[in-house]
Backbone bond lengths (Angstrom), bond angles and torsions (degrees), N, CA, C in turn:
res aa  C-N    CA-C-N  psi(-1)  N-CA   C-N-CA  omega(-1)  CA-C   N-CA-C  phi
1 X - - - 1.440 - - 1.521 107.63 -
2 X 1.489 107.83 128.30 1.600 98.63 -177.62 1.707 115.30 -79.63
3 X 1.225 115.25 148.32 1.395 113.78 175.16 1.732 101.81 -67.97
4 X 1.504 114.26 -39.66 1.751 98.07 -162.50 1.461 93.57 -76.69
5 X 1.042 156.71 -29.34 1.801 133.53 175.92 1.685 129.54 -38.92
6 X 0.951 84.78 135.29 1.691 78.09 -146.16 2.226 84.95 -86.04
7 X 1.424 97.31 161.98 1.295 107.46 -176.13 1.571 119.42 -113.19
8 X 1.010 90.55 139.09 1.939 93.96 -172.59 1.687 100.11 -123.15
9 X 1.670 101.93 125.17 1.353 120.28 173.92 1.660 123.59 -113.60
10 X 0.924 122.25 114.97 1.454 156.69 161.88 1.540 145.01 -113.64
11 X 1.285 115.57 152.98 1.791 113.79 -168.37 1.858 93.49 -56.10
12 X 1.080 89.98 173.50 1.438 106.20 178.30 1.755 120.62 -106.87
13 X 0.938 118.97 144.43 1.346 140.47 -151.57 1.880 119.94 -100.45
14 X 0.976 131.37 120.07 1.386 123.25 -179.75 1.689 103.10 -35.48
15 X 0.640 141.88 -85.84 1.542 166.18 146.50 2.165 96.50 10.75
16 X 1.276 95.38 -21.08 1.925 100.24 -178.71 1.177 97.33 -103.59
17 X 1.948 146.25 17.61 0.908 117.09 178.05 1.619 123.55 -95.48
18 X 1.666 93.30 -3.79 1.544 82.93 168.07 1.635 122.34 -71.52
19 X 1.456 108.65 -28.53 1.467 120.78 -174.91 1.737 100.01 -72.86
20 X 1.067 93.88 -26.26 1.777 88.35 -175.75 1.889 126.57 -85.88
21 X 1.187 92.18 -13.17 1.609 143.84 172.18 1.966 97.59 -61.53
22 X 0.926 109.77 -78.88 1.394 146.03 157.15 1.387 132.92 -23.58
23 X 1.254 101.81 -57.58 1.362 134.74 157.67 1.710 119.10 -58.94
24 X 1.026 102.53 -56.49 1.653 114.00 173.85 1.383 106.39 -71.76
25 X 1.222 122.02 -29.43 1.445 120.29 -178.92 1.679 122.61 -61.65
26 X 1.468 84.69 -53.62 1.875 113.71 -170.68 1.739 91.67 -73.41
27 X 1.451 131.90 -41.52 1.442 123.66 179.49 1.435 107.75 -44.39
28 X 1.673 87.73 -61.81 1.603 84.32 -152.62 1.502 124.79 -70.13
29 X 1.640 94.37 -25.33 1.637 91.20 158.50 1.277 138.51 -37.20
30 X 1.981 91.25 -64.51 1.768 111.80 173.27 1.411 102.46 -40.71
31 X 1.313 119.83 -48.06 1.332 109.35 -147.62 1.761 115.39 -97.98
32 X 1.115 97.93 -29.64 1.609 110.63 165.97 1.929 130.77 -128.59
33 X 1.265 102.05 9.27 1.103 126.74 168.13 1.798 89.81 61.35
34 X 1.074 129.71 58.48 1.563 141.38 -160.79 1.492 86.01 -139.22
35 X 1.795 97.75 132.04 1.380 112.23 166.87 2.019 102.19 -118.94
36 X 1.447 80.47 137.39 1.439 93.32 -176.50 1.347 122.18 -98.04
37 X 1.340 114.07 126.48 1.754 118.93 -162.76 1.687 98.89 -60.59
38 X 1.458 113.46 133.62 1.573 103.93 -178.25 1.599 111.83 -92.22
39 X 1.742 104.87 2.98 1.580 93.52 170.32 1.646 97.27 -82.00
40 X 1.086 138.32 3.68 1.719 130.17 -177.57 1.477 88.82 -111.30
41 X 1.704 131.03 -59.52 1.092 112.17 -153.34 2.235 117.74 -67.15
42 X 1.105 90.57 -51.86 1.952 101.94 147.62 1.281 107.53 -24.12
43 X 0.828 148.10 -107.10 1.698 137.14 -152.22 1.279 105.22 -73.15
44 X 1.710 120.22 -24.36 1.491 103.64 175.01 1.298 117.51 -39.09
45 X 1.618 106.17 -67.25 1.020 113.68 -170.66 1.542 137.63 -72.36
46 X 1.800 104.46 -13.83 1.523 116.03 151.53 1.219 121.68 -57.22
47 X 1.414 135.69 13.90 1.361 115.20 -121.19 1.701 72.05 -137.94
48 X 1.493 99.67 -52.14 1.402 119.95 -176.19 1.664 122.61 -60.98
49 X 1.282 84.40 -40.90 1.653 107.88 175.21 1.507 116.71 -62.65
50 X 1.492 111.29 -20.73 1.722 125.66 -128.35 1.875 80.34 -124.63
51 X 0.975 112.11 -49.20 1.387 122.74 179.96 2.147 129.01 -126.14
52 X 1.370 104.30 108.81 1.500 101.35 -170.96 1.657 100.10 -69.44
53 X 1.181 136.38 -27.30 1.552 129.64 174.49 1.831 91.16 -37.59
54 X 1.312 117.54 -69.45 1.645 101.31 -166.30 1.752 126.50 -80.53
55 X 1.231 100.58 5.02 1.624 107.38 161.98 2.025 103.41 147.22
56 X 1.454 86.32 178.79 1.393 88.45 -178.08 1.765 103.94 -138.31
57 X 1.376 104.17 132.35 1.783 100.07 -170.15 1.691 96.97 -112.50
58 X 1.157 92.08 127.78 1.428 100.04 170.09 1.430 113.61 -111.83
59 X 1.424 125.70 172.71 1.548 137.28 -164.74 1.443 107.99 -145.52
60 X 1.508 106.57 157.22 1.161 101.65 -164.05 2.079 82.24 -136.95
61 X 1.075 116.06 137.34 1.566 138.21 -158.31 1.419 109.25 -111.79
62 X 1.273 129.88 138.73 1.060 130.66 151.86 1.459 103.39 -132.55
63 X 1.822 128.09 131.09 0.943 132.75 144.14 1.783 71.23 91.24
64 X 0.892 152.18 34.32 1.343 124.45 -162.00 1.634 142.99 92.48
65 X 1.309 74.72 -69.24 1.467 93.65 170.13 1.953 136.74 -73.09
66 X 1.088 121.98 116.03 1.465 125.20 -177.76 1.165 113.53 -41.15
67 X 1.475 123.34 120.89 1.098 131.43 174.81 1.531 104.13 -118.68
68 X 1.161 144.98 -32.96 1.113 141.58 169.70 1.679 117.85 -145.92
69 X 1.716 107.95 167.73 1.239 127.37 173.09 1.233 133.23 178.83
70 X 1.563 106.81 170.92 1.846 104.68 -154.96 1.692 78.74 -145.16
71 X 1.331 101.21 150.17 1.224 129.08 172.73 1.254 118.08 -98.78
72 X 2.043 136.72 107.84 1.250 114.58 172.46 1.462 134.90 -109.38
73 X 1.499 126.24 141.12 1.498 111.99 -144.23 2.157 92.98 -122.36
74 X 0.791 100.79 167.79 1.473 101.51 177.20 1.257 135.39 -115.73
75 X 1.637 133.38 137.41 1.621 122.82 -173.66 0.759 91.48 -165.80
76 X 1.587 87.69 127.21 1.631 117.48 -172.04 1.688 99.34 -82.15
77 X 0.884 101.25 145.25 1.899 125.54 173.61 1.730 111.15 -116.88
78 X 1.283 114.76 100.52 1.153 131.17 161.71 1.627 118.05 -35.26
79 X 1.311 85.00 -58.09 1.570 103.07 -173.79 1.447 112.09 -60.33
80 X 1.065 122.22 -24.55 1.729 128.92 -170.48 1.637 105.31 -125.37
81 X 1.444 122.57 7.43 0.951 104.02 160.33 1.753 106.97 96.84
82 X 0.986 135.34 -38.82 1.549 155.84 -141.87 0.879 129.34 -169.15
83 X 1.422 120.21 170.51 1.567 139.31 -151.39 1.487 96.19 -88.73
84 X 1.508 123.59 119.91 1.594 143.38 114.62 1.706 125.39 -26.31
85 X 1.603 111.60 85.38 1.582 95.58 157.63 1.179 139.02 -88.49
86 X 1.172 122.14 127.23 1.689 145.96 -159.42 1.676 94.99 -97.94
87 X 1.304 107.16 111.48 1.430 123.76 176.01 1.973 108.46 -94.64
88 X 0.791 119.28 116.16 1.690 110.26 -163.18 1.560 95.88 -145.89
89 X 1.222 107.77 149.41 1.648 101.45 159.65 1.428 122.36 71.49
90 X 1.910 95.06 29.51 1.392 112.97 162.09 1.363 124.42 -87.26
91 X 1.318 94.03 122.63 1.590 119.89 169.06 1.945 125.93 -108.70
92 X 1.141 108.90 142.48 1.667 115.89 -179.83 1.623 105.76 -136.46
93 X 1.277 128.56 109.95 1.621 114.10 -154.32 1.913 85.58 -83.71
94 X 1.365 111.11 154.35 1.210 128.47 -153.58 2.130 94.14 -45.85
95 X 1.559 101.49 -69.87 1.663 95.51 167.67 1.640 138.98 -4.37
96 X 1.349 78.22 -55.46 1.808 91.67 -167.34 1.227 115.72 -92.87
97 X 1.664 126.69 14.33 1.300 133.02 -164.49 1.718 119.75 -101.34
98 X 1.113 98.03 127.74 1.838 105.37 179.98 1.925 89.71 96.52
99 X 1.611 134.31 31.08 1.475 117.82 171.62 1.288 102.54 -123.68
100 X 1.427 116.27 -0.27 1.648 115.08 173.52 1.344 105.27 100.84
101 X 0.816 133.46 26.14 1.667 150.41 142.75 1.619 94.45 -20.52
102 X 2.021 99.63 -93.88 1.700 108.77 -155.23 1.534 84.71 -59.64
103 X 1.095 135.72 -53.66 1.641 125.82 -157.42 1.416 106.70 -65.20
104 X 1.624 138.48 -8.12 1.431 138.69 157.22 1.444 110.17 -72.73
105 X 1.522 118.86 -49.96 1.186 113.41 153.89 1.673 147.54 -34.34
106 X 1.256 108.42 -57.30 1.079 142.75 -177.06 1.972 105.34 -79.97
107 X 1.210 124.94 -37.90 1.465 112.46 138.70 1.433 135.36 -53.88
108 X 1.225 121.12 -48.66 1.401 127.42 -176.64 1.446 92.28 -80.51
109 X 1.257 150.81 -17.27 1.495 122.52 149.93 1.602 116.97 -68.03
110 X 1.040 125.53 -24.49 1.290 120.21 -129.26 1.878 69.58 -107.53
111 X 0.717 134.04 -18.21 1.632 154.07 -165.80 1.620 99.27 -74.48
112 X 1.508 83.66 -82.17 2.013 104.52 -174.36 1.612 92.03 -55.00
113 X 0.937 126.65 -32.19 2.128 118.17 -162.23 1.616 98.10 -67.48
114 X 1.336 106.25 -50.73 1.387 114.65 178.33 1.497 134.84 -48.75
115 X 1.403 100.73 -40.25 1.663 133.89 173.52 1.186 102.02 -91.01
116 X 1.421 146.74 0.50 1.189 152.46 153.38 1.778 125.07 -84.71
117 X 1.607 86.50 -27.33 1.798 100.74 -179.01 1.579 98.82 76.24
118 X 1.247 117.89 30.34 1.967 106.26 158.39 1.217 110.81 -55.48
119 X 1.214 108.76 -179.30 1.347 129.55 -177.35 1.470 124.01 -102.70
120 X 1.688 101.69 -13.51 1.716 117.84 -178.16 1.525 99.15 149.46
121 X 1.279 96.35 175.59 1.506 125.93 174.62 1.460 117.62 -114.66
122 X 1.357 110.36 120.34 1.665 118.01 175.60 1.670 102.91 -104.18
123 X 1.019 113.59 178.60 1.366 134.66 159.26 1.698 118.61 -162.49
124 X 1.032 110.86 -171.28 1.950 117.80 175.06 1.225 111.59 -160.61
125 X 1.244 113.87 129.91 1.713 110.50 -158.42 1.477 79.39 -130.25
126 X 1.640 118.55 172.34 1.675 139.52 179.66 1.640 92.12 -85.56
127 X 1.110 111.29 130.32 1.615 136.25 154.28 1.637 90.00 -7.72
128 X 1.371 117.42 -90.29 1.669 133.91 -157.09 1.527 99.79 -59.81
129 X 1.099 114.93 -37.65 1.785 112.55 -166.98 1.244 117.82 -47.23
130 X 1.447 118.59 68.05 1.906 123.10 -160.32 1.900 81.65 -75.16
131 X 0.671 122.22 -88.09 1.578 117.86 -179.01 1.475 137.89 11.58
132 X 1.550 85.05 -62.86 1.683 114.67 172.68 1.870 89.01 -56.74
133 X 1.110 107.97 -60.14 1.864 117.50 -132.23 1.674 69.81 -72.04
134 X 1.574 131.88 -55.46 1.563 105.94 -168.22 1.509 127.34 -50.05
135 X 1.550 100.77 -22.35 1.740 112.96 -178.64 1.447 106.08 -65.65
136 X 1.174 127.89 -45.58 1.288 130.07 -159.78 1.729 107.08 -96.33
137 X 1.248 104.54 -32.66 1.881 87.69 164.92 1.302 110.38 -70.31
138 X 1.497 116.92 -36.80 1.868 107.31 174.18 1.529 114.95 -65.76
139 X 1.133 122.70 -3.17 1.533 126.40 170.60 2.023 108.78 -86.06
140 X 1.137 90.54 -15.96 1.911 97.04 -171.08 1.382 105.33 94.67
141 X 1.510 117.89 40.52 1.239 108.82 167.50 1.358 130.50 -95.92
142 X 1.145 164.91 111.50 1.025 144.63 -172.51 1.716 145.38 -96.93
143 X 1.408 132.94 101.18 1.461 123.36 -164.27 1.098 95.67 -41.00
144 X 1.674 107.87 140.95 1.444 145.90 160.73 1.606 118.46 -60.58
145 X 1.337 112.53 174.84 1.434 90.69 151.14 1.546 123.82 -125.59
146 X 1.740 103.56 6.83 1.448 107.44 162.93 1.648 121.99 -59.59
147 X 1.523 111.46 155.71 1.981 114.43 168.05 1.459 88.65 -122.55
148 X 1.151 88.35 153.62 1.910 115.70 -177.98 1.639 103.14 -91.44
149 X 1.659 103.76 134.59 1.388 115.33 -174.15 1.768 99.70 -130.49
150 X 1.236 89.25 128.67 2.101 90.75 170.11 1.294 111.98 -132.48
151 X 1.244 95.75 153.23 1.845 96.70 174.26 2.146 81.20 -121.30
152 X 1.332 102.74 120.51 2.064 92.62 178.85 1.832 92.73 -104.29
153 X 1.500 91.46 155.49 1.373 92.10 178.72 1.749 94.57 -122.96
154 X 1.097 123.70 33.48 1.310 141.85 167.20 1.283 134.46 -156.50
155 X 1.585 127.82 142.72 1.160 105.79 -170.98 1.459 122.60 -97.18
């Protein structure tokens, strides 16, 4: 993959759900060595595509072709008045990594949130993911001081 091709980011497309399919697959592996049932992950992600109430996935292109994407989900904050965007369900396929992919991404949200009047940008990264966490303080992100608690009623 060449570094000088320049990248073009946009919502995502019926027609991107196999890549997005894909994407969630290869994450969650990388990232938790977790395989995801494709009768849940399949409509998840139609689901998303199919309806902006449960998020909006955008892609990031080279030459055309999808090279990466993040899924964004919404939570409202009482306290601030407004909507929380939840960046989740970032992917960079091994190729396209370290050329500014997530950081093309991760502008054009951070863009639309603004022009939307959110309230901020969250995310949740894995404990170990030192990598991730350097990407996102060089974006102006900053660790919180909340930890994430679930009770899942699925696996």
């Amino acid at each position: 993959m060449a570094h000088g091709t320049a990248l073009s980011v946009g919502p995502a497309h019926l027609d991107d759900h196999a890549f997005l399919v894909a994407a969630n697959q290869a994450m969650a592996w990388e990232t938790e060595h977790k395989r995801l049932d494709p009768e849940r992950i399949n409509p998840g992600v139609m689901a998303a595509l199919t309806d902006p109430a449960k998020g909006r996935y955008l892609v990031a292109r080279q030459q055309g072709r999808p090279v990466a994407c993040l899924l964004v989900t919404f939570e409202w904050s009482d306290w601030r008045n407004g909507l929380f965007w939840w960046i989740q369900s970032v992917y960079v396929i091994p190729e396209a990594r370290r050329i500014g992919a997530f950081r093309a991404l991760y502008r054009a949200v951070e863009a639309q949130a603004q022009a939307e009047g959110a309230c901020g940008l969250r995310l949740y990264v894995e404990n170990d993911n030192d990598r991730a966490m350097q990407t996102y303080r060089s974006l102006g992100m900053d660790e919180c001081r909340y930890r994430m608690f679930e009770r899942s009623f699925v696996d």
